[in-house]
C-alpha positions in Angstrom: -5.7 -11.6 19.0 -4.8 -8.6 16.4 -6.7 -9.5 12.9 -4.9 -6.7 11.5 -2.8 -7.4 8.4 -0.5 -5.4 6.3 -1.4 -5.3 2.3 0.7 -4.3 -0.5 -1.4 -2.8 -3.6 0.4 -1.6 -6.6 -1.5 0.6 -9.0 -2.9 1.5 -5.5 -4.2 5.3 -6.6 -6.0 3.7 -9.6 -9.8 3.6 -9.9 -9.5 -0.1 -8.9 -6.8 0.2 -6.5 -8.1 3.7 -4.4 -11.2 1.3 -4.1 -9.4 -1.6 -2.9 -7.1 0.9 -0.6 -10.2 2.8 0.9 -12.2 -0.8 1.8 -9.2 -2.6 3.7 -8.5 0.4 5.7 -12.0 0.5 6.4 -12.4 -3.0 7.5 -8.7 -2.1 10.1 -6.0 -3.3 7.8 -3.1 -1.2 7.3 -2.3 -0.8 3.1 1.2 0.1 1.6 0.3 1.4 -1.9 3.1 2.1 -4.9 2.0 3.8 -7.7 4.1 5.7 -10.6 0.9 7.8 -11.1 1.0 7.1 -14.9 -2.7 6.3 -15.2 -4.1 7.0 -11.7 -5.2 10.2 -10.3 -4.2 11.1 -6.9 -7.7 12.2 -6.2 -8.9 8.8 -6.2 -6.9 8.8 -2.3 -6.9 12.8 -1.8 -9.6 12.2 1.2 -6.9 9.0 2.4 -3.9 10.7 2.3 -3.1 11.1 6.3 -4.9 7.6 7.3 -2.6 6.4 10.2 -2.8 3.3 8.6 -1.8 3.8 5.2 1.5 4.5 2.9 2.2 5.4 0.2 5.5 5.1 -2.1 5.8 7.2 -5.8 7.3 4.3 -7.5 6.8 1.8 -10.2 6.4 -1.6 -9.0 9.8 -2.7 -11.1 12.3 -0.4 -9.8 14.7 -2.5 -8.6 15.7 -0.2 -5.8 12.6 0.0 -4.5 12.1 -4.2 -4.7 16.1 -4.0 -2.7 15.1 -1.4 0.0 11.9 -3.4 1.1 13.7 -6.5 1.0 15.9 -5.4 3.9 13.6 -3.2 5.7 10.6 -5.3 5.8 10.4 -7.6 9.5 11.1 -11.4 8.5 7.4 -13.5 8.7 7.0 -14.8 12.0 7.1 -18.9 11.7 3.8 -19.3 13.8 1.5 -17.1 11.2 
């Protein structure tokens, strides 16, 4: 059985967030972080950048073309998780 799962952390290069973002992909998850980089420094993931397991999108959160282009590329939830 795969344990892996996929997170979505916004405000993901933040102090809190790069945190967050280095511990899951630690523990085998894969992360999906947006970020507008107002407040967060993109040090705070420098050393994460090329993790296999990890994205990142230069966005904010409420751009509605990001919330429409994840909407139709995202797989549909599998009804047996």
């Amino acid at each position: 059985m795969n344990d892996e799962r996929r997170f979505l952390i916004t405000g993901g290069v933040g102090f809190i967030g790069s945190h967050l973002t280095e511990r899951l992909l630690h523990d085998g998850q894969s992360v999906t972080i947006i970020d507008d980089l107002s407040t967060g420094a993109w040090s705070n993931i420098r050393h994460l950048e090329h993790h296999p397991r990890l994205r990142v999108i230069i966005a904010s959160a409420t751009e509605r073309d990001l919330i429409t282009m994840s909407s139709i590329t995202s797989p549909a939830p599998s009804e047996s998780s």
